[in-house]
N, C-alpha and C positions, 0 to 999 in steps of 0.2 A: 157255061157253068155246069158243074157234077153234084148231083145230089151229095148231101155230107155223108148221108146211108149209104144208100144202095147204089150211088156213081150215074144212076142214069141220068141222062144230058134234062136239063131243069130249062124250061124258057115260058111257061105259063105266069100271068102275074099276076099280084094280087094285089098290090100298091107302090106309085112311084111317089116318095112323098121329096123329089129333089136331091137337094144338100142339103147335110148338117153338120153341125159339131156333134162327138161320141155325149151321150147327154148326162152322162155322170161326169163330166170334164169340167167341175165348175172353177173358176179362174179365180185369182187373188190380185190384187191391185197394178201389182208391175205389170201381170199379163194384158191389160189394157191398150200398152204402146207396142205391143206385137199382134202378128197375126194366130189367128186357130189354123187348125188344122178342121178341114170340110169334107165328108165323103157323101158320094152318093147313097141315099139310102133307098135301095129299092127291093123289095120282098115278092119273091116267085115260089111255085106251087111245081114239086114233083109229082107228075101225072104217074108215073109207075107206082110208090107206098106212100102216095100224099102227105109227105113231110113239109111243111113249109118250112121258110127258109129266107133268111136275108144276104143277102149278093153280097159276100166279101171284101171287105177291101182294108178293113182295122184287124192288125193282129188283137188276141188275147190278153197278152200282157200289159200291151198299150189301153186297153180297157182298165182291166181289174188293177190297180198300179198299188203302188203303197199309199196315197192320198188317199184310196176310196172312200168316199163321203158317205153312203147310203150307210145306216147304222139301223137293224131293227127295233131296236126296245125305245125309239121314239113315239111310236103306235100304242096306245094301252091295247086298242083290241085285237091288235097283234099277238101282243103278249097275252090278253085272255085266251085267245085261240091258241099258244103255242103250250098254254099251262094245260088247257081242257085236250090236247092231243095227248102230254105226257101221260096225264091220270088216266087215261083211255087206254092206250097203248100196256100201262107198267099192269092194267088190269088182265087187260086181252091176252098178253103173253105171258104175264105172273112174270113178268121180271124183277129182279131184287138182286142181293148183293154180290150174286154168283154170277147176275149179267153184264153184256157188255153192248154197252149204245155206241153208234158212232155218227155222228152226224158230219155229212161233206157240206163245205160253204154254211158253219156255223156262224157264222159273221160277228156277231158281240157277246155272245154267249146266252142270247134271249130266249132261248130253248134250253139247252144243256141244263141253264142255272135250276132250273125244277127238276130237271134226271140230275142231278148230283143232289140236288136237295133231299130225293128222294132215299139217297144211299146207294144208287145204282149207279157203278163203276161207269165213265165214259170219255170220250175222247173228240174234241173237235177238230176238224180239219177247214183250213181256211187260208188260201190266198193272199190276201189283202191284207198289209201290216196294217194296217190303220185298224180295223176290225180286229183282229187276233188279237192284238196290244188289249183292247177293252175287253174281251174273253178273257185272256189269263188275268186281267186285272179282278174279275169275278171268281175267282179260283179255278179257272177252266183249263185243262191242257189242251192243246192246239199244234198240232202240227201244220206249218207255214208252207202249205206247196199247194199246186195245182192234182185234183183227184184222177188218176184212169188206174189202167189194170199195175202198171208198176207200180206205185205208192200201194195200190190196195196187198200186192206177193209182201211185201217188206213191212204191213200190217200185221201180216197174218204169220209171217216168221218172227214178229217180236211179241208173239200170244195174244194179237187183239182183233182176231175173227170176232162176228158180232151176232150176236145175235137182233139187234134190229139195227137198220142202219135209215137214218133221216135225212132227207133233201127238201130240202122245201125251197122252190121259186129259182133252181139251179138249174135243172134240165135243159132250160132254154137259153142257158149262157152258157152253154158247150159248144166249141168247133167242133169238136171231135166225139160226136154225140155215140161213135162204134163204141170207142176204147172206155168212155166214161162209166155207159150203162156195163161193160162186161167186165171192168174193175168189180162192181156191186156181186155178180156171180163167183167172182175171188173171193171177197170180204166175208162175206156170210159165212158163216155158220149151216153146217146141211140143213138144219130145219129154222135158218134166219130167218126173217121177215124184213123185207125193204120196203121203204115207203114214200112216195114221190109227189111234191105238189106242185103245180103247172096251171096257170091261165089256160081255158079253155076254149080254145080253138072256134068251136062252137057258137060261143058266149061273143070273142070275139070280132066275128063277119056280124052275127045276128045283131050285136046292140055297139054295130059302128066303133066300135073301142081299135078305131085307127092311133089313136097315141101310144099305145103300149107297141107300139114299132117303132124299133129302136137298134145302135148298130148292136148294144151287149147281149137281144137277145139274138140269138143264131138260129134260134126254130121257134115255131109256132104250132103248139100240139093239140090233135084229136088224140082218142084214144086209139081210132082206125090207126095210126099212124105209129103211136107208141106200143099199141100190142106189137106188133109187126119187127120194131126195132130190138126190144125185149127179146125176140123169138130167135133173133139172130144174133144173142149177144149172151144166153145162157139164162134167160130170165123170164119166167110165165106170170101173166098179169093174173092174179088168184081173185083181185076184190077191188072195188072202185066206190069211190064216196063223192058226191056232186058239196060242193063247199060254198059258201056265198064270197068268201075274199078274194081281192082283186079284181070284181067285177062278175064273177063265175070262174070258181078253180073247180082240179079235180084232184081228189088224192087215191093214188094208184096204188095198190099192193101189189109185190111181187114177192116170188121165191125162187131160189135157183131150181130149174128145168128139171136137173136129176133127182130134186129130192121133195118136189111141193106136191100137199096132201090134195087139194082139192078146189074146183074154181066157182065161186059163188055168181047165181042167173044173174048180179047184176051188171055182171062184166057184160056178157051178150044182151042184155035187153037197151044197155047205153051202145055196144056199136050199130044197134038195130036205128037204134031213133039217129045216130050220126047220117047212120045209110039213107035213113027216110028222108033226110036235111038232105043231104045231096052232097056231104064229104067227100064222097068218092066219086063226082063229077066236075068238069071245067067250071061248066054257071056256077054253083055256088061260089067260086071265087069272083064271080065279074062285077059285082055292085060296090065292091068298099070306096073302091078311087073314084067315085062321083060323091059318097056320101062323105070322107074326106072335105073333099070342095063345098059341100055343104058346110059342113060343119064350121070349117076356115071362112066362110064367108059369112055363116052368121056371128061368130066371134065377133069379127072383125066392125061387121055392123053395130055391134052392142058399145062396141069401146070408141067408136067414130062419135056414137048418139051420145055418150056419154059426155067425151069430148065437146062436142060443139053443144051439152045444155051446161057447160060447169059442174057436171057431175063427178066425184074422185072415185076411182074407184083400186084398189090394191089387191094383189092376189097374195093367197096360202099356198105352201106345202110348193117349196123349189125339188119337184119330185120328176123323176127322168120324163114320164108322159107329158108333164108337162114343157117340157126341154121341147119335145119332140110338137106338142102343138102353136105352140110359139113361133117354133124358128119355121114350121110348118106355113105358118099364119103372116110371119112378117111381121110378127108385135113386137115393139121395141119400148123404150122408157118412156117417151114421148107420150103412148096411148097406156101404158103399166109400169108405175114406177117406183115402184118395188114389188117383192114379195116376202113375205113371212114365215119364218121356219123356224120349230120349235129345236133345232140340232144345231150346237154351237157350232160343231165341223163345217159348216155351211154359212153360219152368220160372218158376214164380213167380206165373206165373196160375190162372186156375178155369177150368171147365169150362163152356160156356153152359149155363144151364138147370141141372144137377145139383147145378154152382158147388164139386163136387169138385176140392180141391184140387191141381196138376200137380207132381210134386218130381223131383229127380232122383235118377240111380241109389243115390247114398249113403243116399239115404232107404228103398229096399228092405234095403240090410244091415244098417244100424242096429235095423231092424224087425222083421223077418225072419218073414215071414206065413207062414202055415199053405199059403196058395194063391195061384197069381199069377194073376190071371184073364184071358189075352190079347183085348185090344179087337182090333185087327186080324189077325181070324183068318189072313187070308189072308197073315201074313207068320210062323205061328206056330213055324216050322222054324226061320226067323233067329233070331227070340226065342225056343225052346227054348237053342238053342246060346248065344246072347248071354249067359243068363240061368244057365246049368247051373250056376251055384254056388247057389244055391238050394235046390237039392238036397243040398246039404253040411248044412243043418236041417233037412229032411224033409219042404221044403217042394213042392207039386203042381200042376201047372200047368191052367187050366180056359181052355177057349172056348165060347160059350154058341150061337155059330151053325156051322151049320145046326141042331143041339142042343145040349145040354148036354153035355160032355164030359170027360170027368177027364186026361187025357195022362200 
């Protein structure tokens, strides 16, 4: 295998988590009497610009499709965080009615909907019918393609250079992570500002967030890694901001090469502490696939124990890490039989691979399990609070990553 950057030969690993189903693949009732489709999913480490990387084998398209399920503005604090960036942002660069936003992989319009709120001209760009259909249904325009440098020349010949341009949670579902970041050095505006948010690498190894490997993301980013790719594709990392969502994100600024003012110490004082972590050595990759097996083993232990005392127990949130710890784990209906998702898109289907049933909230009160076992850890505050009537049956809330946990 060829690094997706830099081409040099990739054979360092960093987790073999088997087979899977692609984990946004969720199935609808006929798919039952067929087979899935299963790839190996295993994720290696380029020792030359430490990109990580998951070993190919699912095109793009077969990914992102028109079905796409995953819809942002499910999340309130999603949404809190996407409204408290715009106000941020329309301040930082005085934008208003003479700017122009462009957000790649706007997905439902969860973001835009506050920059058009504000009066500030903007455009989303978006893949996935499924998603774009609910964008323009908010009065969002959207254009339906996949992002790199052509889409961005044919932006900017129909006068919509940008002055800032948003990605949020995108970076790492690019194959073609060259052409995607030096589209963004088309798009801009000489004195644009790009802004990039990404799961951090870091955060990653450090607190076992083994589920969030998956085939859609195609990389797994330090900022070692993304300064470096930037640098070779017209773009200088100017500012860096440590985020608490998704577990530990980062949000990257960038400007095109030719024309940015200046780069704030906190760019260098986070590659410093990457270096001190050992980013830039083997070992730091060699612990996750033991702690993995831990993790699958204490799951597996909780829903066994549960099992043999008659305890019920139901999971939240049919969200990809979770795809990914399941079919990881071997939990099937027998040990979790259902889960619960507040996204219609989703209710009525199964789960890839586990083929655990998706219901909706009325299905947790009717039922009223002994434990609610949250898939996406990383939002389990919302969902404690969403969820606290649960607790009117004596029911106990578990998340299985970084460990097992009882709440």
């Amino acid at each position: 295998m060829q690094c997706r950057h830099c081409a040099a030969p990739v054979t360092l690993p960093l987790a073999d988590l088997g087979t899977a189903p692609p984990s946004n693949a969720y199935l609808r009732e006929p798919a039952l009497h067929a087979s899935e489709r299963w790839y190996p999913l295993r994720v290696l480490v380029c020792e030359n610009c430490w990109l990580v990387q998951t070993e190919d084998f699912a095109a793009a398209d077969a990914l992102f499709d028109a079905d796409y399920a995953y819809f942002s503005s499910f999340s309130s604090s999603w949404l809190a965080h996407a409204q408290a960036y715009v106000e941020d942002m329309a301040q930082r660069l005085s934008l208003g009615a003479h700017s122009q936003v462009v957000e790649v992989a706007a997905n439902d319009g969860y973001l835009l909907q506050y920059v058009a709120g504000r009066g500030i001209p903007c455009l989303g760009v978006e893949p996935t019918a499924s998603t774009a259909a609910a964008a323009r249904a908010r009065g969002i325009e959207v254009v339906e393609q996949f992002f790199g440098v052509a889409l961005a020349r044919t932006l900017v010949a129909d006068g919509r250079a940008a002055d800032l341009t948003v990605a949020n949670n995108v970076l790492a579902h690019v194959p073609d992570i060259n052409d995607f970041v030096a589209g963004f050095a088309v798009l801009l505006k000489p004195q644009g500002v790009a802004t990039f948010e990404f799961p951090h690498l870091l955060q990653l190894v450090q607190q076992c967030q083994f589920d969030t490997l998956y085939h859609e993301h195609f990389s797994y980013l330090s900022l070692t890694a993304v300064q470096r790719i930037f640098a070779a594709n017209g773009l200088t990392v100017t500012d860096v901001q440590e985020l608490p969502t998704h577990g530990g994100s980062l949000r990257v600024f960038a400007q095109r090469s030719d024309a940015f003012a200046q780069v704030h110490d906190r760019v260098a004082q986070l590659l410093a502490r990457e270096t001190a972590a050992g980013v830039s050595s083997a070992a730091f990759y060699g612990g996750l696939q033991e702690q993995a097996l831990r993790i699958k083993r204490e799951l597996l232990a909780f829903l066994l124990d549960c099992h043999a005392r008659g305890l019920k127990v139901g999971a939240y949130g049919a969200a990809a890490k979770g795809n990914t710890l399941l079919n990881f784990a071997g939990v099937r209906a027998d040990l979790l039989p259902y889960v619960v998702d507040r996204n219609p898109a989703k209710q009525g289907q199964y789960l890839p691979g586990s083929r655990i049933p998706i219901v909706d909230e009325a299905h947790l009160r009717a039922h009223r399990p002994d434990h609610v076992l949250i898939l996406p850890w990383n939002l389990k505050d919302e969902v404690v609070a969403q969820l606290d009537y649960v607790r009117e049956w004596g029911a106990l809330f578990a998340v299985a990553v970084p460990a097992l946990k009882i709440l």
